[in-house]
Backbone as CSV, one residue per row, in Angstrom:
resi,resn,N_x,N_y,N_z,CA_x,CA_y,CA_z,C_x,C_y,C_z
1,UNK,-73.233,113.976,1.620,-72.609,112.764,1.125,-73.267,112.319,-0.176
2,UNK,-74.759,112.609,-0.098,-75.524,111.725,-1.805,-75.430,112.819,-1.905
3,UNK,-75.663,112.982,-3.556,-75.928,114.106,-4.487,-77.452,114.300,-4.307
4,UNK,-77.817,115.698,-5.250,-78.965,115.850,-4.549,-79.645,115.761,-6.014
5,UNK,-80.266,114.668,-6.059,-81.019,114.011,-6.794,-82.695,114.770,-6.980
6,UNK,-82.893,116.224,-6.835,-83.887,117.094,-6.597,-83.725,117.578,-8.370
7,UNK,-82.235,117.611,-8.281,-82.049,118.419,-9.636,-82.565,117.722,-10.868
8,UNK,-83.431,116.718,-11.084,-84.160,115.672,-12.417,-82.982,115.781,-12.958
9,UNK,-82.144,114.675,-12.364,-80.667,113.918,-13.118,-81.181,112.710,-13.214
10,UNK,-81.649,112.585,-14.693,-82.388,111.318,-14.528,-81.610,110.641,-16.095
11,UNK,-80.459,110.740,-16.056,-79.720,110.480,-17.118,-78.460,109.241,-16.806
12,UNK,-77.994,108.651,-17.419,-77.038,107.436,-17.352,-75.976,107.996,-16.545
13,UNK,-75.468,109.328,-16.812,-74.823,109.813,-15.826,-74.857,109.556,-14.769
14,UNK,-75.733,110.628,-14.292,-76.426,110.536,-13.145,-76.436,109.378,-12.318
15,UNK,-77.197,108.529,-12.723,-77.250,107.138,-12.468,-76.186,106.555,-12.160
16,UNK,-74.823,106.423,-12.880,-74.198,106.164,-12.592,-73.258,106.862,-10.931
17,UNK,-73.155,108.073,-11.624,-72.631,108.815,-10.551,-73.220,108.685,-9.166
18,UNK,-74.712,108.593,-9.208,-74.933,108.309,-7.897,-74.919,107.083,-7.120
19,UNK,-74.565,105.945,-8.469,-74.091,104.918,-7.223,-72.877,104.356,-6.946
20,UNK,-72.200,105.017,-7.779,-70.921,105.197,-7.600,-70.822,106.022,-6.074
21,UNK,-71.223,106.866,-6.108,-71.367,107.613,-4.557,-72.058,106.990,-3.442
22,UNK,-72.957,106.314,-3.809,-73.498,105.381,-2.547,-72.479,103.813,-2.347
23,UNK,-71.968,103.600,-3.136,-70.652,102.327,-3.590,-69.831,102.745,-2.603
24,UNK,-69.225,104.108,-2.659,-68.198,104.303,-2.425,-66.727,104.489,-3.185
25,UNK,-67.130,104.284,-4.732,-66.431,104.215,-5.817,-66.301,102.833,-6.402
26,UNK,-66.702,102.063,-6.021,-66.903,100.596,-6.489,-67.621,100.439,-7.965
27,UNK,-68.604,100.801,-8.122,-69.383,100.996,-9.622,-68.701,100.535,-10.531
28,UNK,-67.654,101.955,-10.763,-66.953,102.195,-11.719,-66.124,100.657,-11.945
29,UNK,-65.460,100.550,-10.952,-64.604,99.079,-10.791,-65.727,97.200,-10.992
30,UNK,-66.440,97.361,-10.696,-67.136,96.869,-10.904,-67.783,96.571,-12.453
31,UNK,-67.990,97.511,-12.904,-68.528,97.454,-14.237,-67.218,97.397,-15.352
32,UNK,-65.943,97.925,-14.967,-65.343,97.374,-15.988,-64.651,95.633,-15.836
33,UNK,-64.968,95.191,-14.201,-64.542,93.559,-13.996,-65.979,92.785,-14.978
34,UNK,-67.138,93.550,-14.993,-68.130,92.505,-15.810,-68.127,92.879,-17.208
35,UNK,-67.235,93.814,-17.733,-67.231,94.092,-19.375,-65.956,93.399,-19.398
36,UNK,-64.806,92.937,-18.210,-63.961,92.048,-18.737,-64.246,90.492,-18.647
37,UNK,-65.281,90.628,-18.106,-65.794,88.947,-17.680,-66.647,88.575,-19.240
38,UNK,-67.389,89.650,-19.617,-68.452,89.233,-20.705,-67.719,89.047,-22.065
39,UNK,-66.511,89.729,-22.043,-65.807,90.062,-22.935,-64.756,88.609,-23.412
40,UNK,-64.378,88.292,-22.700,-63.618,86.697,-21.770,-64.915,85.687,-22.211
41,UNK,-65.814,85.710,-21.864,-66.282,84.479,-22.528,-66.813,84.859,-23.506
42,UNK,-67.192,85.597,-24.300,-67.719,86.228,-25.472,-66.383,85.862,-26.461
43,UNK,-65.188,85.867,-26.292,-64.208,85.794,-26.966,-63.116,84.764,-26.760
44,UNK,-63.672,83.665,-25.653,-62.890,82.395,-25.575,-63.514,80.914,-27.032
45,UNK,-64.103,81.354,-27.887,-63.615,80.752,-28.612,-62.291,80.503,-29.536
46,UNK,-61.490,81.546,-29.603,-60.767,82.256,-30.246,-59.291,81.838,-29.383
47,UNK,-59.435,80.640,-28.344,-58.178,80.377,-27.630,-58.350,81.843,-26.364
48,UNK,-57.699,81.160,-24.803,-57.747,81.890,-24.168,-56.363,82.912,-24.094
49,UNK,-55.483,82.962,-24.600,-54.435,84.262,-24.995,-55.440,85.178,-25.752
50,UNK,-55.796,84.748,-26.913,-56.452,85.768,-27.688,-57.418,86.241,-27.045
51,UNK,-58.046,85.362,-26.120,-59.423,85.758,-25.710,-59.065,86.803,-24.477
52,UNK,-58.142,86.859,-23.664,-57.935,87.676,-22.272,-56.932,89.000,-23.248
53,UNK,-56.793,88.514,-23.906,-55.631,89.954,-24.419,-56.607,91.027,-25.184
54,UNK,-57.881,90.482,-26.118,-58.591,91.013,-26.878,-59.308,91.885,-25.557
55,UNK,-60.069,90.757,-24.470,-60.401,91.519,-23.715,-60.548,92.587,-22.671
56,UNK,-59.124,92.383,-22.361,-58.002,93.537,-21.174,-57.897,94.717,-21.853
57,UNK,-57.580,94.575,-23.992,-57.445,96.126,-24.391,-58.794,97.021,-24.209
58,UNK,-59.551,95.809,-24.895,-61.010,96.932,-24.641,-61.413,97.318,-23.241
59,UNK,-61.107,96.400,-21.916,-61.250,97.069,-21.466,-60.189,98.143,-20.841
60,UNK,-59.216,98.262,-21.326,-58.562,99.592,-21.139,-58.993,100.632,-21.373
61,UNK,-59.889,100.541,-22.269,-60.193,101.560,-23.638,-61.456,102.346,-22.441
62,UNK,-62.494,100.918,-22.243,-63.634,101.588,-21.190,-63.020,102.185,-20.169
63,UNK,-61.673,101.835,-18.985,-61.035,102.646,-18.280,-61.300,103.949,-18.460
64,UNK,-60.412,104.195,-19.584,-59.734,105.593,-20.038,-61.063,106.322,-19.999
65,UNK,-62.328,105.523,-20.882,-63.207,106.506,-21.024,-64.179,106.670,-19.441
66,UNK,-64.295,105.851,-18.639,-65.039,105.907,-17.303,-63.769,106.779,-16.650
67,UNK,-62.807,107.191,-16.707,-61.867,108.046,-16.075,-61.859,109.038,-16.769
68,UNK,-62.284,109.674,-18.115,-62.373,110.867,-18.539,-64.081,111.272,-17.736
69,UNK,-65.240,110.662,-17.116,-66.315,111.173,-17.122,-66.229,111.038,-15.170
70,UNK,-65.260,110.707,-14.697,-64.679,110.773,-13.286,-65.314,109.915,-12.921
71,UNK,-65.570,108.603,-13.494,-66.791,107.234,-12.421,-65.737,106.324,-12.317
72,UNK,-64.033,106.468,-12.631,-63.248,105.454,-12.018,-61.839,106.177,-11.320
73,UNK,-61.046,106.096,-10.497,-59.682,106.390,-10.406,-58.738,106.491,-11.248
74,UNK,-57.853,107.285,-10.996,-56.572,106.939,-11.435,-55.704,105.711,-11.530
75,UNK,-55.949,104.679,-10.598,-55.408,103.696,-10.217,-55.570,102.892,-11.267
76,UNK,-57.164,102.912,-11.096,-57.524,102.009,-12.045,-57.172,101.914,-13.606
77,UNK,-56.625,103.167,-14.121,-56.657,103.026,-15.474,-55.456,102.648,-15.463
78,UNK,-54.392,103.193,-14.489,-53.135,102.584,-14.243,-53.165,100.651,-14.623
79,UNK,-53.884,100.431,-13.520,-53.853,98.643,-13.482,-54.191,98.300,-15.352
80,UNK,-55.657,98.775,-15.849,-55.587,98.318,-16.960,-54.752,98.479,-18.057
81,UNK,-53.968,99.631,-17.923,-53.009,99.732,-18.634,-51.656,98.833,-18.864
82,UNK,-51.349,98.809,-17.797,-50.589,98.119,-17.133,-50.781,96.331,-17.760
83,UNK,-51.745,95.538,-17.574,-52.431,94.617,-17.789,-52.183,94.641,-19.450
84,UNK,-52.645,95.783,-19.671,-52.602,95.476,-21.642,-51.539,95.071,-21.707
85,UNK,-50.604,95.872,-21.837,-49.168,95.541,-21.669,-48.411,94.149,-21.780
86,UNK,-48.754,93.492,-20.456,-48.385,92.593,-20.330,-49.348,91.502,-21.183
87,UNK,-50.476,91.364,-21.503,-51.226,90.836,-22.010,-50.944,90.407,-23.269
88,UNK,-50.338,91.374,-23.925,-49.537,92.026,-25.419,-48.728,91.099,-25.412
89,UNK,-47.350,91.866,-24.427,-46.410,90.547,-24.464,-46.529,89.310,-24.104
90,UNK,-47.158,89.005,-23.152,-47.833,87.290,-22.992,-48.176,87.087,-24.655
91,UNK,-48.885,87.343,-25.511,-49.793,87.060,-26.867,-48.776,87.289,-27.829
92,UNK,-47.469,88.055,-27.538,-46.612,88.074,-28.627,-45.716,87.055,-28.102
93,UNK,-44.876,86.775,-27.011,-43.490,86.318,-26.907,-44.270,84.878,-25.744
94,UNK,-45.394,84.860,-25.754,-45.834,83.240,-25.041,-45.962,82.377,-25.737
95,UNK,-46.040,81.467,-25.009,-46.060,79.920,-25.998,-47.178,79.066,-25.817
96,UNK,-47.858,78.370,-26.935,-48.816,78.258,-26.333,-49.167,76.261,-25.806
């Protein structure tokens, strides 16, 4: 079930991957809800449309890339994608 941590994987990878494996896959999900949380108040000066739309693309962007190195689902990049999207159109065709 753990990886075998014998092999000196002592790299961010690693790290990651293995607690992603002791999580259960949570990690991955996890770390892109606190790069959208930091991101959200880091960028609510700017009005909260701008501020949740700026922040949903980037984190799409981290998705895509935590799903090219296998530390998130499929699902997940689905949802953020998904989210931009609508985020977009909320910031283009909402009112404020």
């Amino acid at each position: 079930m753990y990886p075998n941590m014998s092999s000196n994987d002592s790299g961010l990878y690693g790290m990651i991957h293995y607690a992603n494996v002791v999580t259960d896959n949570w990690t991955g999900s996890i770390i892109i809800f606190l790069v959208l949380l930091i991101l959200f108040i880091s960028l609510s000066r700017y009005g909260s449309r701008k501020a949740i739309s700026a922040a949903i693309f980037v984190v799409s962007i981290v998705g895509i890339i935590l799903r090219a190195v296998n530390v998130v689902n499929d699902y997940v990049v689905i949802l953020c994608v998904v989210t931009t999207i609508f985020s977009f159109l909320w910031l283009a065709w909402g009112s404020d």
